[in-house]
MIVOKE-402228 format. One record per atom (N, C-alpha, C, O): residue number from 1; chain; atom name; x, y, z. Coordinates in Angstrom, 2 decimals, always signed. Layout:
   n chain atom    east   north      up
 NUM     A   CA       X       Y       Z
...
***
This chain:
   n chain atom    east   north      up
   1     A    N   +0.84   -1.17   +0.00
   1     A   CA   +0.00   +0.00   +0.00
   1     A    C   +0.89   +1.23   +0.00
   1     A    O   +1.93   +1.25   +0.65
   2     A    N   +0.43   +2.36   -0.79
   2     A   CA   +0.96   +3.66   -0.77
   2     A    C   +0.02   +4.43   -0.51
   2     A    O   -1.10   +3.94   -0.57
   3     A    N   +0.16   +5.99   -0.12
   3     A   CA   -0.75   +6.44   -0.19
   3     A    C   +0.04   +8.00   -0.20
   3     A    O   +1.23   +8.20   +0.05
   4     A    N   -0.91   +8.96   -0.53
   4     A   CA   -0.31  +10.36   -0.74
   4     A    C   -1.37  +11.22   -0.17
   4     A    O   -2.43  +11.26   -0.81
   5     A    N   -1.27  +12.01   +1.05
   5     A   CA   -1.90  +12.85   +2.05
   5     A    C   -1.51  +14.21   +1.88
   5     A    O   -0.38  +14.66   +2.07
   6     A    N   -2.73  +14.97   +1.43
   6     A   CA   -2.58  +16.09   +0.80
   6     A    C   -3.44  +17.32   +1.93
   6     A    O   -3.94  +17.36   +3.06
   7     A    N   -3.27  +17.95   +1.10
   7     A   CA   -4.37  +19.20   +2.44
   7     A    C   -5.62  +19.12   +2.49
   7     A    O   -6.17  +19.31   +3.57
   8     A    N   -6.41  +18.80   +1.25
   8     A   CA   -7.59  +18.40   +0.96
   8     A    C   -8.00  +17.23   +0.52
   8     A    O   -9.21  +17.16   +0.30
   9     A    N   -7.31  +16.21   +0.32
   9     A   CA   -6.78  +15.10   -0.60
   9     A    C   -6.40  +13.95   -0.26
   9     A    O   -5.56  +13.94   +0.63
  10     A    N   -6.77  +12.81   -0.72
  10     A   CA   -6.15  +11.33   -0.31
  10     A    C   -6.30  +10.76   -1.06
  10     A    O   -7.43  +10.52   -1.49
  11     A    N   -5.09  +10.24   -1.63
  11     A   CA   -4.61   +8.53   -2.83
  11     A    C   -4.02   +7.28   -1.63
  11     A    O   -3.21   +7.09   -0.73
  12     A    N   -5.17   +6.63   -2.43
  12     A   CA   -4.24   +5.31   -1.98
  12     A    C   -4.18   +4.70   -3.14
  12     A    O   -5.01   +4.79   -4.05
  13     A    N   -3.08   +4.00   -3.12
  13     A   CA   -2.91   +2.59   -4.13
  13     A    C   -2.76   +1.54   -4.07
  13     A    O   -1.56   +1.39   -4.28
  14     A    N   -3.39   +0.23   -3.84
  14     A   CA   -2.92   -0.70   -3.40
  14     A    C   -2.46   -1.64   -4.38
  14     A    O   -2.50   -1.19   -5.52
  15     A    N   -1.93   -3.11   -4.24
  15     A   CA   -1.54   -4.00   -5.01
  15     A    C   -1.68   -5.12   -5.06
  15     A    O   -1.86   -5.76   -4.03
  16     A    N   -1.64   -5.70   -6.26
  16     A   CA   -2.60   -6.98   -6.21
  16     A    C   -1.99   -8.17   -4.91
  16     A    O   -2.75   -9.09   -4.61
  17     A    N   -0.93   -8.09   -4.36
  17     A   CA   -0.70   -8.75   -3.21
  17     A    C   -1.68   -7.78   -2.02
  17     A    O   -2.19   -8.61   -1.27
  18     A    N   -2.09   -6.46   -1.63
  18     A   CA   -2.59   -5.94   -1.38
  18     A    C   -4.29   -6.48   -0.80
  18     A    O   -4.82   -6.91   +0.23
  19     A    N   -4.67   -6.14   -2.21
  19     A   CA   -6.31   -6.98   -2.26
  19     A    C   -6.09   -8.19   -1.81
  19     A    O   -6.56   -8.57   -0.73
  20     A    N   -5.45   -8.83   -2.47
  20     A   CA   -5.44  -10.48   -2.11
  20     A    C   -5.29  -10.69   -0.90
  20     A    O   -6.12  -11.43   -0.36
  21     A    N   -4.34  -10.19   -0.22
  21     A   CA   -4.04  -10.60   +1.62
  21     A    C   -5.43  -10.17   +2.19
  21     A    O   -5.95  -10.99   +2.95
  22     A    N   -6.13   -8.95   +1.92
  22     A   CA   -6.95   -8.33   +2.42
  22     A    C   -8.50   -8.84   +2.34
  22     A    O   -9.44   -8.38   +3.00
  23     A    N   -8.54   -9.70   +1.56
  23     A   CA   -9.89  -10.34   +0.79
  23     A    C   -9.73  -11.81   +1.59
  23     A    O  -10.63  -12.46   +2.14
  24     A    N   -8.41  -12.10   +1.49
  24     A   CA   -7.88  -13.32   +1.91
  24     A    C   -7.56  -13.92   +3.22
  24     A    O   -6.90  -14.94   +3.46
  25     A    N   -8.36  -12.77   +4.30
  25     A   CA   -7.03  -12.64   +5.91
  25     A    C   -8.10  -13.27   +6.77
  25     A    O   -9.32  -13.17   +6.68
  26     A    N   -7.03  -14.22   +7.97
  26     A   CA   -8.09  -14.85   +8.84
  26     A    C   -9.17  -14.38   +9.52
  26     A    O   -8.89  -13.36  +10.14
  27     A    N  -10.42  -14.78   +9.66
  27     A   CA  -11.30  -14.53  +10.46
  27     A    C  -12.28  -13.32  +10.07
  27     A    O  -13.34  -12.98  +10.59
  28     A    N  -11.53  -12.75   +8.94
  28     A   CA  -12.74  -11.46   +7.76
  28     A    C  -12.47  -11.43   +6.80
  28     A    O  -12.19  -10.36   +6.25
  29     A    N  -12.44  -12.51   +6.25
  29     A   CA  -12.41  -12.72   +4.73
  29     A    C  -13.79  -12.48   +3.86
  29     A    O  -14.94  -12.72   +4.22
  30     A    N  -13.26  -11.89   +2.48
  30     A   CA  -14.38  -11.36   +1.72
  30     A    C  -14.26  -12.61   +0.39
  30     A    O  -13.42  -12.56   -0.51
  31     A    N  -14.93  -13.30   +0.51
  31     A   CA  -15.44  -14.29   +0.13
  31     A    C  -15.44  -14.51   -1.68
  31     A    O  -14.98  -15.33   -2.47
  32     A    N  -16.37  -13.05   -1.77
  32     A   CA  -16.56  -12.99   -3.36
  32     A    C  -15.88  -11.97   -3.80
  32     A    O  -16.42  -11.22   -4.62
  33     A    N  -14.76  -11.76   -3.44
  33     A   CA  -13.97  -10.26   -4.12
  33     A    C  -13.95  -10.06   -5.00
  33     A    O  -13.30  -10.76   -5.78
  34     A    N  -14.50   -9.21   -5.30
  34     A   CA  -13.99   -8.51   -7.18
  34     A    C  -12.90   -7.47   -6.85
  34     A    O  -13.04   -6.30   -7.21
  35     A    N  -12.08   -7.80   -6.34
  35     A   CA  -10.70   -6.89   -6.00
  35     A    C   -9.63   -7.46   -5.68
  35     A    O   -8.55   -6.89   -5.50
  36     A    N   -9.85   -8.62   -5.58
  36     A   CA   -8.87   -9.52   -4.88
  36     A    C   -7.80   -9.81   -6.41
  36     A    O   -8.01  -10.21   -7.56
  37     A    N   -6.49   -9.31   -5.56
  37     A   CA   -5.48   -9.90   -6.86
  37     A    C   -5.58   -9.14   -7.79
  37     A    O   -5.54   -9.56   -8.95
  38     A    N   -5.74   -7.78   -7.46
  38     A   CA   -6.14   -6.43   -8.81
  38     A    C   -5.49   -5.46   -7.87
  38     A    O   -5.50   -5.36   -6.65
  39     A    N   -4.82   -4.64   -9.00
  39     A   CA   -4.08   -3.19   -8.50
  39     A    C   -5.49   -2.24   -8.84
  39     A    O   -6.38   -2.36   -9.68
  40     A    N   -5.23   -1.32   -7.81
  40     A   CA   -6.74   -0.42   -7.31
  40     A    C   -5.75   +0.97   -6.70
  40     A    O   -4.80   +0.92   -5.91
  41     A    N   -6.49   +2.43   -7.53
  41     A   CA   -5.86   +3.39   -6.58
  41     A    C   -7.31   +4.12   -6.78
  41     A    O   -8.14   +3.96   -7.67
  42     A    N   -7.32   +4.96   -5.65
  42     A   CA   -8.55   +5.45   -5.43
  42     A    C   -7.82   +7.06   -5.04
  42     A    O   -6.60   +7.22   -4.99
  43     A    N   -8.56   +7.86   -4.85
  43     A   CA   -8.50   +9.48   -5.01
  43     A    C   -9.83   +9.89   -4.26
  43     A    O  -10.90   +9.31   -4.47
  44     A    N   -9.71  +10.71   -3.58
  44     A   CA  -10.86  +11.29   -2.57
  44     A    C  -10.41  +12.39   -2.41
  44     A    O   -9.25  +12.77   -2.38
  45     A    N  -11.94  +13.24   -2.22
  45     A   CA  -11.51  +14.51   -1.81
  45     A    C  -12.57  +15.06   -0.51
  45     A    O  -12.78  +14.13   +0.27
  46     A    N  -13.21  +16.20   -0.16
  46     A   CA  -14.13  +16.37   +1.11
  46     A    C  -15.39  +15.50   +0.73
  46     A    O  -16.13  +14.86   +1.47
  47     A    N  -15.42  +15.69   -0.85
  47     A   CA  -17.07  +15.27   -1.06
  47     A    C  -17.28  +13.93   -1.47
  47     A    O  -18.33  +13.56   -1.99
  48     A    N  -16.20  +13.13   -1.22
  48     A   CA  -16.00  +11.59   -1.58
  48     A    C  -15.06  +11.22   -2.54
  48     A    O  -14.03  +11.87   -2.69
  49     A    N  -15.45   +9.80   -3.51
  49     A   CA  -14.32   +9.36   -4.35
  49     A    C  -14.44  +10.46   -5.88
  49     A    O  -15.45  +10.67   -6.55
  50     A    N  -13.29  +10.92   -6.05
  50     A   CA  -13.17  +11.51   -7.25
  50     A    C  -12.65  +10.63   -8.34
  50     A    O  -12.85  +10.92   -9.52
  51     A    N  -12.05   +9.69   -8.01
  51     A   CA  -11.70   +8.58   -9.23
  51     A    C  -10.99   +7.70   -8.78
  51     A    O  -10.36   +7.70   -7.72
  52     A    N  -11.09   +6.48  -10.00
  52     A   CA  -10.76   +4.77   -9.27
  52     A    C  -10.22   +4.34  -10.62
  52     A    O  -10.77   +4.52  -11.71
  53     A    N   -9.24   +3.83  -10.42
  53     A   CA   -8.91   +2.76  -11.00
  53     A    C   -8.54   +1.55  -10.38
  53     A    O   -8.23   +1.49   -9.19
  54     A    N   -8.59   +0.03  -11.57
  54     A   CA   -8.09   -1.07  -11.18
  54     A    C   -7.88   -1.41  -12.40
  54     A    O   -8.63   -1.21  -13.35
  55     A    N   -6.32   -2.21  -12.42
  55     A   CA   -5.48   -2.50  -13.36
  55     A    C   -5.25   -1.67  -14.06
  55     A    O   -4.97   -2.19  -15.13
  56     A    N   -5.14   -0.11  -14.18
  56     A   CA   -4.65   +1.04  -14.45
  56     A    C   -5.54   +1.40  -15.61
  56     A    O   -5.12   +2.05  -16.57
  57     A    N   -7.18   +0.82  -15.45
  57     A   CA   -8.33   +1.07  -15.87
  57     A    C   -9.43   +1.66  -15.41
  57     A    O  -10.00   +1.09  -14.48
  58     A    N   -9.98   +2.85  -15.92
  58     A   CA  -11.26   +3.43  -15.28
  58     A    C  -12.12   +1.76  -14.72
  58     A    O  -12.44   +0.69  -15.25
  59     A    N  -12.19   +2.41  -13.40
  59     A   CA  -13.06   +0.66  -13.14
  59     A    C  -14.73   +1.09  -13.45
  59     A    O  -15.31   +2.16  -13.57
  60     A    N  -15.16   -0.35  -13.51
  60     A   CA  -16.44   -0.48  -14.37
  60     A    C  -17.25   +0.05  -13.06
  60     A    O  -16.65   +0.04  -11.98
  61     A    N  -18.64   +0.53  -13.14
  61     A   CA  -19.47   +0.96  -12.57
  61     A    C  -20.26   -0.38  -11.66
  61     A    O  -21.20   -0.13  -10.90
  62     A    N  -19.74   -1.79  -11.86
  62     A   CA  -20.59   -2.81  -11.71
  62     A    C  -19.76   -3.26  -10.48
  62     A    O  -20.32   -4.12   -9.80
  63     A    N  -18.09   -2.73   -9.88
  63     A   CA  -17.81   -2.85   -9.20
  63     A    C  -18.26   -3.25   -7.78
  63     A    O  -19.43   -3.38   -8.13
  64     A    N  -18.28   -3.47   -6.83
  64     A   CA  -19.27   -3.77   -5.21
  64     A    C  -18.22   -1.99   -4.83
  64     A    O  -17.06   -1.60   -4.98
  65     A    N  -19.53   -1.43   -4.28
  65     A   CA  -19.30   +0.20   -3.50
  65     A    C  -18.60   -0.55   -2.15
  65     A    O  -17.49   -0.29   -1.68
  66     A    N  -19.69   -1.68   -1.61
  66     A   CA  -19.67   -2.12   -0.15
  66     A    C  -18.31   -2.66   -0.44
  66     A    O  -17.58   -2.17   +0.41
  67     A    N  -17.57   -3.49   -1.29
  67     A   CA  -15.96   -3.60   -0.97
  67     A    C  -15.14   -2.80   -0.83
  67     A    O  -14.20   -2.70   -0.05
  68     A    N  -15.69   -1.89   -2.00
  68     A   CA  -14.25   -0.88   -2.23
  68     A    C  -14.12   +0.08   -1.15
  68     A    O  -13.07   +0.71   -1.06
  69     A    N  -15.33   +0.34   -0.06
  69     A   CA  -15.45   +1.12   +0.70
  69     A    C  -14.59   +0.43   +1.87
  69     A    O  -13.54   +0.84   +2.36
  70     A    N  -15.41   -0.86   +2.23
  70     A   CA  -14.39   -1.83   +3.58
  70     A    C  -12.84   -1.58   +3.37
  70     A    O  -12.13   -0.95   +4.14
  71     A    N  -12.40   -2.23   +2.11
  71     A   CA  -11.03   -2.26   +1.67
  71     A    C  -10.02   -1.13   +2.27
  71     A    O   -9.06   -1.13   +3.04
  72     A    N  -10.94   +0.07   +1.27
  72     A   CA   -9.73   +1.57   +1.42
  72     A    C  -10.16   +2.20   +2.57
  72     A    O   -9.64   +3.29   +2.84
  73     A    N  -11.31   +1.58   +3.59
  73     A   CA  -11.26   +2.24   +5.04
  73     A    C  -10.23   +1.47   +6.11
  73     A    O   -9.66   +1.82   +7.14
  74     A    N  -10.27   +0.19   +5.32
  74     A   CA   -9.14   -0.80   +6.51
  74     A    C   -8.03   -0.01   +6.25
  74     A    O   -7.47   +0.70   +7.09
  75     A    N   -7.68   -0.16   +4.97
  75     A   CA   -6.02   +0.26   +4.90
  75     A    C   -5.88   +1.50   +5.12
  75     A    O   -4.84   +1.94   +5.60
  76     A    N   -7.06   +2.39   +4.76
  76     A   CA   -6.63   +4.27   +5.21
  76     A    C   -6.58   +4.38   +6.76
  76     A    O   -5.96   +5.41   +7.05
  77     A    N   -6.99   +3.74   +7.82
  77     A   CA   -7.15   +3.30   +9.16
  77     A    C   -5.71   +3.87  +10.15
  77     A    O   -5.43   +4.55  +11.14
  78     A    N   -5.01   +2.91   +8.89
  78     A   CA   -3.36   +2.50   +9.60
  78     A    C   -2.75   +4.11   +9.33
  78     A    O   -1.79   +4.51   +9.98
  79     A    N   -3.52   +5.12   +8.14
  79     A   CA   -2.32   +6.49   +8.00
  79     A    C   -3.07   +7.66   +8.11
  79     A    O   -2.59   +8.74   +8.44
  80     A    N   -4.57   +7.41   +7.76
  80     A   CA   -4.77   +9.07   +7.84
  80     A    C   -5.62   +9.44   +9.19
  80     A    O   -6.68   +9.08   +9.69
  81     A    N   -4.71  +10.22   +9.47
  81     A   CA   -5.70  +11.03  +10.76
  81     A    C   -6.83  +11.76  +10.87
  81     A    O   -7.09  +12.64  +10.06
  82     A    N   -7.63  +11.47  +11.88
  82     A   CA   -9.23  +11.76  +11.64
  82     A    C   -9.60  +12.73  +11.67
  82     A    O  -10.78  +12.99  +11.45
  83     A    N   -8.14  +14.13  +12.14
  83     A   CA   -8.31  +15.30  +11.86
  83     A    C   -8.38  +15.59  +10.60
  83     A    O   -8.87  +16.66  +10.25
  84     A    N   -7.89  +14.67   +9.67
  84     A   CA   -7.54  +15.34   +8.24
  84     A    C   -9.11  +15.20   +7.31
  84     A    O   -9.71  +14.13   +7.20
  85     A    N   -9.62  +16.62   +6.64
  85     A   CA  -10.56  +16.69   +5.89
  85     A    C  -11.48  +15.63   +5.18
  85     A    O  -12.70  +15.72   +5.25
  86     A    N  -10.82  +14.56   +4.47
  86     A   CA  -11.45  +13.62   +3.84
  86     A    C  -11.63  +12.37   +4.88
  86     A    O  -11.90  +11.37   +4.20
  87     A    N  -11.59  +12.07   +6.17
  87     A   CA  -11.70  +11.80   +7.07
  87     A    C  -12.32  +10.79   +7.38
  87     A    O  -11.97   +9.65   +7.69
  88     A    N  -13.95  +11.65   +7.18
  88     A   CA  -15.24  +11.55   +7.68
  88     A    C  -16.01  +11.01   +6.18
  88     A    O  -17.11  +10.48   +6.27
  89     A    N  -15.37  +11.19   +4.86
  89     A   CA  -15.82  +10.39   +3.53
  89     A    C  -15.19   +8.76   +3.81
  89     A    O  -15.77   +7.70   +4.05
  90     A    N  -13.68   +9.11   +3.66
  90     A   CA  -13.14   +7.77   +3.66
  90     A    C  -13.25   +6.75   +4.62
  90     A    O  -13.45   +5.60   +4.24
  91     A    N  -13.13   +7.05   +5.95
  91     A   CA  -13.20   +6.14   +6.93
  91     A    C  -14.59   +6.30   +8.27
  91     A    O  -15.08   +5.27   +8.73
  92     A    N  -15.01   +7.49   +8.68
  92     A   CA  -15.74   +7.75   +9.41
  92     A    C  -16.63   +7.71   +9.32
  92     A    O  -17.22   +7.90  +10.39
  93     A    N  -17.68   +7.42   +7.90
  93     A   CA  -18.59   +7.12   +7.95
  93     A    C  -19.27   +5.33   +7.99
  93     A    O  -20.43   +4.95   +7.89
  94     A    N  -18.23   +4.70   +8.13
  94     A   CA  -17.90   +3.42   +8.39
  94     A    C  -17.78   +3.21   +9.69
  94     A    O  -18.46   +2.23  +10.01
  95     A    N  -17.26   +3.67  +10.52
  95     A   CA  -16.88   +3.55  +11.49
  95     A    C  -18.28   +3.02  +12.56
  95     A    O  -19.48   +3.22  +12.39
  96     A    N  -17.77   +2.50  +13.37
  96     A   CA  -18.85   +1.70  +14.25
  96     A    C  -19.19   +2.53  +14.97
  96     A    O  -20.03   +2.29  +15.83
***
């Protein structure tokens, strides 16, 4: 995972070892991934996702929201702070 933390702004990118561990990990595994074993970078800004790719392709609209959302809230978890603007799109509205 990479990611680039901006003033208004958040990229992540992950990699197909990435998805796969993440789709793949004991005890919350996602069963039917359509992400699993696919490079995925996502872009957010205050008002949500501004753009996605997977396999360095506009991804299709038929994608699952409910994965791509779990996915880039687990891994944004570990770096962006909940002070930072996109916050409350990427991870906080998930939050328990």
């Amino acid at each position: 995972m990479r990611t680039r933390i901006d003033t208004n702004s958040f990229t992540i990118w992950l990699s197909a070892h990435d998805t796969y561990s993440w789709a793949h990990r004991s005890g919350s595994s996602w069963p039917c991934s359509e992400l699993a074993d696919k490079r995925c970078r996502a872009d957010f800004d205050e008002n949500g996702l501004v753009d996605l790719t997977v396999n360095g392709r506009e991804a299709s609209l038929e994608l699952s929201a409910w994965e791509l959302n779990a996915i880039v809230s687990d891994y944004a978890r570990e770096v962006l702070p909940s002070s930072h603007p996109v916050w409350d799109v990427v991870i906080g509205q998930f939050s328990d």
